[in-house]
GUPALUM-463797 format. One line per field, with one value per residue (C-alpha): residue in three letters; x, y, z. Coordinates in steps of 0.02 Angstrom, whole numbers, plus 50000, padded with zeros to 5 digits. Layout:
<kelos>
residuo = (ALA/...)
X = (X/...)
Y = (Y/...)
Z = (Z/...)
</kelos>
This chain:
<kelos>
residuo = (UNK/UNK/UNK/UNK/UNK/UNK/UNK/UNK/UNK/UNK/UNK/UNK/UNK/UNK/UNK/UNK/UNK/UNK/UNK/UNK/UNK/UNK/UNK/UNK/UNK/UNK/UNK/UNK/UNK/UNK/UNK/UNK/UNK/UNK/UNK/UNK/UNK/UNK/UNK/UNK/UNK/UNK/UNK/UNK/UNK/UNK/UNK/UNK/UNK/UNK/UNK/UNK/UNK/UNK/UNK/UNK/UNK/UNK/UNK/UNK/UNK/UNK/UNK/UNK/UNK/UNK/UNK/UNK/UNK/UNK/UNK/UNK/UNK/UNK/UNK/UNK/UNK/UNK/UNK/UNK/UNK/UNK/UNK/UNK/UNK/UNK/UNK/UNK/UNK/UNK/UNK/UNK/UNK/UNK/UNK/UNK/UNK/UNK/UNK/UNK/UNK/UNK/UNK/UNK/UNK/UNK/UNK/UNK/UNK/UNK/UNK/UNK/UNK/UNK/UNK/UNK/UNK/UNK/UNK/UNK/UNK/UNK/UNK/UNK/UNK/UNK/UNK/UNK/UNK/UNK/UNK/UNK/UNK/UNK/UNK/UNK/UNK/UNK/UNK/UNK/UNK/UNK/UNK/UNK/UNK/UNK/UNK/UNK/UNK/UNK/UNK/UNK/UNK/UNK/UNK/UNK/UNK/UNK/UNK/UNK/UNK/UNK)
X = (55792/55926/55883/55894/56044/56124/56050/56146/56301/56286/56220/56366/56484/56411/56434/56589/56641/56557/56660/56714/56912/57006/57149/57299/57321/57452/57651/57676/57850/57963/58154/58324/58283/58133/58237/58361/58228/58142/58290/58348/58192/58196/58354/58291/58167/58314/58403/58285/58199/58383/58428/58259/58210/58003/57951/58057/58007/57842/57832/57892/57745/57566/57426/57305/57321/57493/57545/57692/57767/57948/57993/58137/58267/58181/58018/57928/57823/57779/57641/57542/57387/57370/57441/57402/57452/57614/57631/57601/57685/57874/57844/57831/57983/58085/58032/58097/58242/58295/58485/58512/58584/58727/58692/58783/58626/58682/58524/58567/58477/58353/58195/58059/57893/57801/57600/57516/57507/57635/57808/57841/58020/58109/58288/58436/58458/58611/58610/58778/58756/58891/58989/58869/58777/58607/58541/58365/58256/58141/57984/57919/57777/57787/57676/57716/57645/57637/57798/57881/57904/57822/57804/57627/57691/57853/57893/58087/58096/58253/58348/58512/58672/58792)
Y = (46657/46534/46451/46601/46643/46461/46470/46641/46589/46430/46537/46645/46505/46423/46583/46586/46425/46449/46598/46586/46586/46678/46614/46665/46624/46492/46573/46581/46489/46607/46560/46638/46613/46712/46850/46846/46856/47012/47106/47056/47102/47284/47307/47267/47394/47525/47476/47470/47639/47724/47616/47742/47555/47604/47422/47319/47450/47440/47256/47251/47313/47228/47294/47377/47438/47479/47620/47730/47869/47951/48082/48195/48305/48456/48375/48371/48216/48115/48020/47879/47780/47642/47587/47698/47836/47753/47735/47898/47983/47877/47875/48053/48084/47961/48037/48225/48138/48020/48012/47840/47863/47793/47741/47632/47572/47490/47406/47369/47315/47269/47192/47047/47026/46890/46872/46730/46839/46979/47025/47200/47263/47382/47450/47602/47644/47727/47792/47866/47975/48114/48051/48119/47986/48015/47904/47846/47757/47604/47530/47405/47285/47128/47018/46862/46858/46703/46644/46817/46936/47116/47261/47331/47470/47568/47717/47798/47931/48059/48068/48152/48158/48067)
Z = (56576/56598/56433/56347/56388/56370/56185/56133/56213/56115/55954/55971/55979/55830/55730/55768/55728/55569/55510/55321/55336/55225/55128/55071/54875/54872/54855/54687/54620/54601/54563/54508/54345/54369/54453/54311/54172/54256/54265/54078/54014/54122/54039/53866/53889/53916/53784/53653/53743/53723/53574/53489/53421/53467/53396/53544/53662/53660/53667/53832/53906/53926/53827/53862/54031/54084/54202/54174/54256/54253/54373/54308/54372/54339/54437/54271/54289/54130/54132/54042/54136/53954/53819/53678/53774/53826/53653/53597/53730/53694/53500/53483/53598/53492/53313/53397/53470/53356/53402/53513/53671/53744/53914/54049/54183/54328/54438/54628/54786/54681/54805/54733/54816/54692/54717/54607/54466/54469/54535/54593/54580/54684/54647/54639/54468/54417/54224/54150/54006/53921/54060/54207/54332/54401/54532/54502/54620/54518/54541/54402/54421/54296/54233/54129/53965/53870/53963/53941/54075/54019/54120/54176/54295/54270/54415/54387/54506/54502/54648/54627/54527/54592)
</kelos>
């Protein structure tokens, strides 16, 4: 009996030595520069999405699978779960509003947590337009894209006017 239980103590200790560890993927490098490129190519995207230029617009988002959702004042939510719907769903807004926009954007506290692959943005968004400023809160996930940042996940979420 004594040997029996000397052999599943030692059984259990071997298991447990023998556990497969899991590993964190290595930190990806993630710089300033990086920083500075996400946020010029978020702004790019607003400028060419208020700019009605449809062409530079949509090639700032990966293809095919993107996710995209807008939140307005009104709680009408807009959404778009891949590309051609993205597509379809901004084109035809631009051909029945045709007229650019001018817009000031300002982008603070903006948080970045980089993975290997991806960085996901946080950050206030505050968008002037006819001279009336509505506070947004942001959420874009990007992925680089033969050495271009793109986005793959957009959230804007109305919050109030300021």
């Amino acid at each position: 009996m004594r040997q029996f239980f000397m052999l599943l103590i030692a059984a259990i200790f071997l298991a447990q030595c023998t556990q497969p560890t899991v590993e964190k993927p290595a930190a990806a490098t993630f710089s300033d520069q990086d920083k500075s490129a996400i946020l010029d190519a978020i702004q790019q995207e607003s400028d060419a999405f208020y700019a009605r230029n449809f062409e530079t617009w949509k090639n700032k988002y990966t293809d095919p699978q993107v996710s995209w959702t807008c939140v307005e004042e009104n709680g009408l939510v807009l959404e778009a779960y891949n590309k051609p719907d993205l597509d379809k769903l901004v084109g035809d807004y631009m051909k029945a509003n045709p007229t650019p926009d001018t817009v000031t954007i300002r982008r603070e506290n903006a948080l970045f947590m980089p993975d290997a692959n991806n960085v996901w943005v946080n950050f206030d968004e505050y968008q002037t337009v006819h001279g009336k400023t509505k506070i947004l809160k942001g959420v874009r996930l990007m992925s680089k894209v033969d050495g271009d940042w793109k986005i793959a996940a957009m959230n804007s979420t109305f919050v109030k006017y300021e």
